[in-house]
N, C-alpha and C positions, 0 to 999 in steps of 0.2 A: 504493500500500500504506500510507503514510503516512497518505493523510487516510481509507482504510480504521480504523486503529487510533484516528485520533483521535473521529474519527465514530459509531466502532460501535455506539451507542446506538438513532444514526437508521436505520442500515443494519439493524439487526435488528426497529423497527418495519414498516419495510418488506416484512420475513421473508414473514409470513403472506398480504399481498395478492400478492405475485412468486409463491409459493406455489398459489393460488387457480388464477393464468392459467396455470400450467403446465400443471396437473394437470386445471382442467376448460376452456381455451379450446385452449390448443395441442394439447396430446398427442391429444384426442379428432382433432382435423383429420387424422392420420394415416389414420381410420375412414372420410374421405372419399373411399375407393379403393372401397366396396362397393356405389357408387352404380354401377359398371361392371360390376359384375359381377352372378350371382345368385348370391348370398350365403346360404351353408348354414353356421350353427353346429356341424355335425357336419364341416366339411371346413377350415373357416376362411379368413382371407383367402388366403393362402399358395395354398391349392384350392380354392378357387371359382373355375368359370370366368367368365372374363371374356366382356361382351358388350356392353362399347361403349354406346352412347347407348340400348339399347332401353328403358332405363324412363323417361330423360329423353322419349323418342316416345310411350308410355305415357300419362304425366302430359301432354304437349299434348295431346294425341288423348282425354282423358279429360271430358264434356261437365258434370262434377262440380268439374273443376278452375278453369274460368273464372269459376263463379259463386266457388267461394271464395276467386280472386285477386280478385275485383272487392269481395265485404264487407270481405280484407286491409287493399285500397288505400283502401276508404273509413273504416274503422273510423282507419287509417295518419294519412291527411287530417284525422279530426276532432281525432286526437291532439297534431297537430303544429298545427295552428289555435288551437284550442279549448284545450290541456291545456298547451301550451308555453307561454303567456303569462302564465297565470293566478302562476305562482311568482314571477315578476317585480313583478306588480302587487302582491301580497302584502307582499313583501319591502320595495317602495315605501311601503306602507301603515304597514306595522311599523313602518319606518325613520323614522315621521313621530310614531309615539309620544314624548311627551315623559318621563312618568312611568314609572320604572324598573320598578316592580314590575308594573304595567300591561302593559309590555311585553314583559316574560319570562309574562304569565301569558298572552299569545295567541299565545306562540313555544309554548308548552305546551302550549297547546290543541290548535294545527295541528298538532304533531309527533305527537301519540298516537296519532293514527290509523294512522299507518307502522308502529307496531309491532304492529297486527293483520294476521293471516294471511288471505289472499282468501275463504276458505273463512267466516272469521267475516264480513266486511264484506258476502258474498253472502245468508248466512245473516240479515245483520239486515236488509238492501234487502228478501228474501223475507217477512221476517216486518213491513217495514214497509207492504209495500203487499196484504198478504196480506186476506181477507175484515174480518178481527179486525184488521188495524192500524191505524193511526194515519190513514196514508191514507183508507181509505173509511170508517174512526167519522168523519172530518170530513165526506168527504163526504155518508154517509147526517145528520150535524147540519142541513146545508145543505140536503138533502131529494133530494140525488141518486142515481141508481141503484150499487149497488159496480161497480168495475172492476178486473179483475186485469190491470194494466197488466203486469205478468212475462211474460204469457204472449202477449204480441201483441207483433207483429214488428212498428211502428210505434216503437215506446217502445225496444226492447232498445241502441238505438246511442247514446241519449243517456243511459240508464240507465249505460252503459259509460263514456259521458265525466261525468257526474258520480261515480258511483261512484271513480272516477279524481280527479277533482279531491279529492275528500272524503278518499281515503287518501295521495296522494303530494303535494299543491301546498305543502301547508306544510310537507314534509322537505326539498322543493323552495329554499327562500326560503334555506337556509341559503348554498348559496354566495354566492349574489346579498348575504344582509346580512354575510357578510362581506368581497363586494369592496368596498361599498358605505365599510364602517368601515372598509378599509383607505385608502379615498381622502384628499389632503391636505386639513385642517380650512382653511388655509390662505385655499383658495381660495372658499373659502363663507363667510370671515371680509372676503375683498376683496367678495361683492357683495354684503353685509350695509353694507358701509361705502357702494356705489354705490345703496342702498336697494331691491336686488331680495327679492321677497316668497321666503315659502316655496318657492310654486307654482310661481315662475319658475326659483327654486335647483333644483327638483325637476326642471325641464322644460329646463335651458338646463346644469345641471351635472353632476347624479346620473344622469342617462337615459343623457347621452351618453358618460359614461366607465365606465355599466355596459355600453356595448353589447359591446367586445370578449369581456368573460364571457360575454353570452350568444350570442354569433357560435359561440365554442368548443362549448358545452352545447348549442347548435342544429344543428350539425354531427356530433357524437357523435349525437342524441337520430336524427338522420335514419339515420345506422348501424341503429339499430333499426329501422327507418321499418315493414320488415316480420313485426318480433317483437314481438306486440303485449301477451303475457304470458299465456301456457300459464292459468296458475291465475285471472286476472281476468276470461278471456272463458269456460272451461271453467263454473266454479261460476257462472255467471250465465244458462248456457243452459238450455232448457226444450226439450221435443221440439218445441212453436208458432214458435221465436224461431231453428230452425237454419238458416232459409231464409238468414237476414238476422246470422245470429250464426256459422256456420262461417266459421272461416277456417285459416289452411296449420296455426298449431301447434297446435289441435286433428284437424287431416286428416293429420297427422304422428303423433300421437298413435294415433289411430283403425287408421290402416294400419300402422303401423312395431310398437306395444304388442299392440292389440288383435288383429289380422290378422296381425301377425306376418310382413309384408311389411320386411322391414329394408332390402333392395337401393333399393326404389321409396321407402322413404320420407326414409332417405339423399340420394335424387337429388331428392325433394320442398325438405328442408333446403338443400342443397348449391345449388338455384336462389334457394331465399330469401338465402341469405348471401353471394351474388354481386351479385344486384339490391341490396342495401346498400351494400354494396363499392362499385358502379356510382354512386351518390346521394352518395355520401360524397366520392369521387374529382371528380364535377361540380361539387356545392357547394362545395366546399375552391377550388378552381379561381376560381368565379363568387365567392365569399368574396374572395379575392387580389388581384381585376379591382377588386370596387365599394370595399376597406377593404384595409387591410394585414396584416389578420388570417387567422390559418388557423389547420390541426392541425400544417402542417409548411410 
């Protein structure tokens, strides 16, 4: 209670984010009970009956469901490859700026983008590679035919990892530059005095005492591994591109809003939030084995 009162400053910054998980991570999980049942808004949990696994049978048995686990886990893979490294390298990059004002203007640069909403960043990808964009005016300069790259299932998965890189890698960088400034000058002042260059300080000091940050942010990021973000895959689809563009939280979406299927898309959800659970629990684990680092 004491360091309650002396503290209260920090405990009430705190307020809003304890706030946040209560109300939309925890309390919803109670809602995880109508995955067993069939679920009527006119009878509510309490009366609906219950029926055990049938929509989890459902959903395996459903020959719609394996294609869109399989774009999940791939879209999943490009993410965690592709989209998880790119912050770090940033951050290294940044980190290597020497002029100040220089460096806050491409901390500025890459943050802007975080602050647009999916729907805008879908909207300017459409109108970049649209007949009239940017895109094919170069191409027809060059004397080539137009291509509506949006609308062909070859393009849409990389379209999503850059699209990706483009709005989150430099919101990304911030934790990384500020473990990076919290490390001892110290010891980049002893191999400045043994004559180690930049590139070695970078490769032999900064790398290896950023790695437990990104151990931690690599183990959360895989918690996701199967919510790839409702709004960045939804505004990017085309009817051409769902072969290779659905995946669960649009098929959650689709059945749960649109169908009005709440039971089946509950038990859709409730199998995505398990297989992360699962990823999270292994890696934490294999994390423990190769470094001394984990979530717990």
């Amino acid at each position: 209670m004491v360091h309650l009162r002396k503290y209260w400053p920090l405990y009430l910054m705190v307020l809003p984010g304890v706030a946040f998980f209560i109300i939309f991570r925890f309390i919803p999980i109670g809602g995880s009970f109508i995955a067993f049942q069939d679920y009527s808004v006119f009878h509510g949990i309490k009366n609906s009956p219950w029926v055990g696994f049938k929509h989890f049978e459902i959903l395996f048995d459903s020959p719609s469901f394996y294609r869109i686990l399989t774009n999940t886990i791939i879209l999943g893979l490009l993410k965690v490859v592709i989209l998880f490294p790119v912050p770090i390298v940033l951050a290294l990059m940044i980190n290597e700026v020497r002029l100040s004002l220089l460096k806050k203007g491409f901390q500025t640069a890459l943050y802007i983008p975080h602050f647009l909403s999916w729907v805008i960043i879908a909207g300017i990808t459409f109108d970049m590679f649209s007949l009239s964009g940017i895109f094919n005016t170069l191409r027809d300069l060059f004397g080539y035919e137009p291509n509506l790259i949006m609308q062909q299932e070859q393009y849409f998965r990389w379209i999503y990892v850059l699209t990706g890189i483009w709005r989150d890698a430099g919101w990304g960088t911030i934790i990384y530059l500020a473990a990076i400034s919290s490390m001892d000058p110290q010891i980049y002042e002893s191999a400045i005095v043994d004559g180690a260059s930049r590139l070695k300080q970078m490769l032999k000091i900064t790398i290896p005492l950023l790695l437990p940050t990104a151990t931690i942010l690599f183990l959360l990021d895989l918690g996701n591994f199967m919510e790839l973000g409702f709004d960045h895959v939804y505004n990017l689809l085309t009817p051409m591109t769902y072969s290779v563009g659905d995946i669960i939280d649009t098929y959650v979406y689709r059945t749960g809003i649109q169908e009005m299927r709440y039971s089946f898309a509950t038990a859709v959800g409730l199998f995505q939030a398990v297989i992360g659970f699962i990823l999270v629990m292994i890696f934490n684990r294999l994390s423990k084995k190769v470094s001394d680092g984990g979530l717990w």
